[in-house]
C-alpha positions in Angstrom: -15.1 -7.8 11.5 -12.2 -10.0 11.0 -9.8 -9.5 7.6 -8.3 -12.8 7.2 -5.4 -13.9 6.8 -5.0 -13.6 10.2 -2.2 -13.8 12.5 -0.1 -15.3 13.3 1.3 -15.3 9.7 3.1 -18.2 7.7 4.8 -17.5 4.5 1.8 -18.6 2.7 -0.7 -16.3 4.7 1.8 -13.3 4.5 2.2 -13.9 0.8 -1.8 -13.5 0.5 -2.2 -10.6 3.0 0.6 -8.7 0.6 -1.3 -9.5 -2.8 -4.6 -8.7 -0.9 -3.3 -5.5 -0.2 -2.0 -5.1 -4.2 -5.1 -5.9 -5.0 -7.0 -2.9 -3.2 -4.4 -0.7 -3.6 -5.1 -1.2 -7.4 -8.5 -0.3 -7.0 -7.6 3.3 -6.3 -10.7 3.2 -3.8 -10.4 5.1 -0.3 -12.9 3.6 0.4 -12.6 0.0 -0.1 -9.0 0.6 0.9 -9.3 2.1 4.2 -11.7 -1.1 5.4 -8.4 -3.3 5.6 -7.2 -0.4 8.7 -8.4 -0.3 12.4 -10.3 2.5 13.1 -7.4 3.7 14.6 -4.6 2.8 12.7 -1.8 4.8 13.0 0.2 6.1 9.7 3.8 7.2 8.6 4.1 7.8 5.2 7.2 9.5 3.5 7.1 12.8 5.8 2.8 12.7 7.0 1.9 11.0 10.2 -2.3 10.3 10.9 -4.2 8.3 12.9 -8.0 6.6 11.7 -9.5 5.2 8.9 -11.1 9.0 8.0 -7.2 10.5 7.5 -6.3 7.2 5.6 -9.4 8.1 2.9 -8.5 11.7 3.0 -4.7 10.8 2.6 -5.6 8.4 0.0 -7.7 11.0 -1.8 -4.9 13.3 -2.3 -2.4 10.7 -3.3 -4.9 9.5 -6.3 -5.8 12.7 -7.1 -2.1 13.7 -8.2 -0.7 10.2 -9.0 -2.3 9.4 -12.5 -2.1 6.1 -14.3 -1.1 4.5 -10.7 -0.2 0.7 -10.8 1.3 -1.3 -8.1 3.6 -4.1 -7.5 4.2 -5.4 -4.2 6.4 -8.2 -2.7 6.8 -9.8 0.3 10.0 -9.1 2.0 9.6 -10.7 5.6 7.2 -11.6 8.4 6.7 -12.4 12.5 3.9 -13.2 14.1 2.2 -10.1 14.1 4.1 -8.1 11.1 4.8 -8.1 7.7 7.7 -6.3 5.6 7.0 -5.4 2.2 9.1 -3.9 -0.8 7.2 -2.3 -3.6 7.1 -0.3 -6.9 4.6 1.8 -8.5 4.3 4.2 -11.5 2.4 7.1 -11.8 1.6 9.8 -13.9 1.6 13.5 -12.8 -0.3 16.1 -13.9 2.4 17.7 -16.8 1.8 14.3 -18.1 5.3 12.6 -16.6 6.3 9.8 -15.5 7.3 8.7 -12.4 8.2 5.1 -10.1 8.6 4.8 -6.7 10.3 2.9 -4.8 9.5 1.7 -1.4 9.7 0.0 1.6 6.5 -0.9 4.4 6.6 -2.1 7.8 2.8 -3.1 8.8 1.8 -4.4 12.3 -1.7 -6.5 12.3 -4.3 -7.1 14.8 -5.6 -10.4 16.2 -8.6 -9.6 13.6 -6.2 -9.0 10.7 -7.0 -5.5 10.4 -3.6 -3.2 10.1 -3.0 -1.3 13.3 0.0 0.0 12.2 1.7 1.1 8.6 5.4 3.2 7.8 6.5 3.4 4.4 9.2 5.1 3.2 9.2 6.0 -0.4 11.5 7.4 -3.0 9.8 8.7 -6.4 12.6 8.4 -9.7 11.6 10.2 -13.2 11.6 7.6 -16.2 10.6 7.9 -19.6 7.5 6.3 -20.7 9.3 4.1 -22.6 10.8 2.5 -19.7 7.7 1.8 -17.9 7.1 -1.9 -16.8 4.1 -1.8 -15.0 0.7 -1.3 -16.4 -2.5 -2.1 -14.5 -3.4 -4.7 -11.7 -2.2 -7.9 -11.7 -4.1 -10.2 -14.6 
């Protein structure tokens, strides 16, 4: 099943591929989430490394299950061919009712079908107050 935009990007498709991939992310939804992945994507992120679409769901799981409140924002940093750089931020909520954003960076390799083959993200998580919060839900 192809997952256009497909490959080889231009700024316009990258741009889409990135806000598709806000948009899921948003959803919170293993599920829905994982279907943007081959079925044998392979997975750094922070200090975990998996492989398949069933560790991404389990992965994904975990992370929603302790990240409350989550919202997203992601930007297009760069692009090839084949890849796309991202930059993002998300707040969260843990479970002593805190609140946190993290900071990140992606690197994401596609294949011909547009599926992700490949995602590494390295992410940094920084207290703030609620009061400094600045994002709040998907994308209107």
């Amino acid at each position: 099943m192809a997952r256009p935009p497909l490959p080889p990007f231009t700024a316009e498709t990258a741009a889409q591929k990135v806000q598709l991939a806000e948009d899921a992310w948003n959803t919170r939804d293993p599920e829905r989430v994982a279907l943007a992945y081959t079925p044998d994507s392979t997975w750094r992120n922070r200090d975990e490394f998996f492989t398949g679409r069933e560790e991404i769901k389990a992965f994904l799981r975990r992370k929603w299950a302790k990240e409350n409140d989550y919202a997203l924002r992601k930007q297009l940093w760069a692009f090839t061919g084949d890849r796309i750089a991202v930059r993002f931020q998300y707040e969260w909520r843990d479970a002593d009712g805190r609140w946190w954003r993290s900071y990140g960076n992606e690197l994401w390799e596609f294949a011909p079908d547009g599926l992700m083959a490949r995602r590494e993200a390295s992410i940094n998580d920084v207290p703030i107050a609620a009061s400094e919060r600045t994002i709040f839900g998907p994308r209107s």
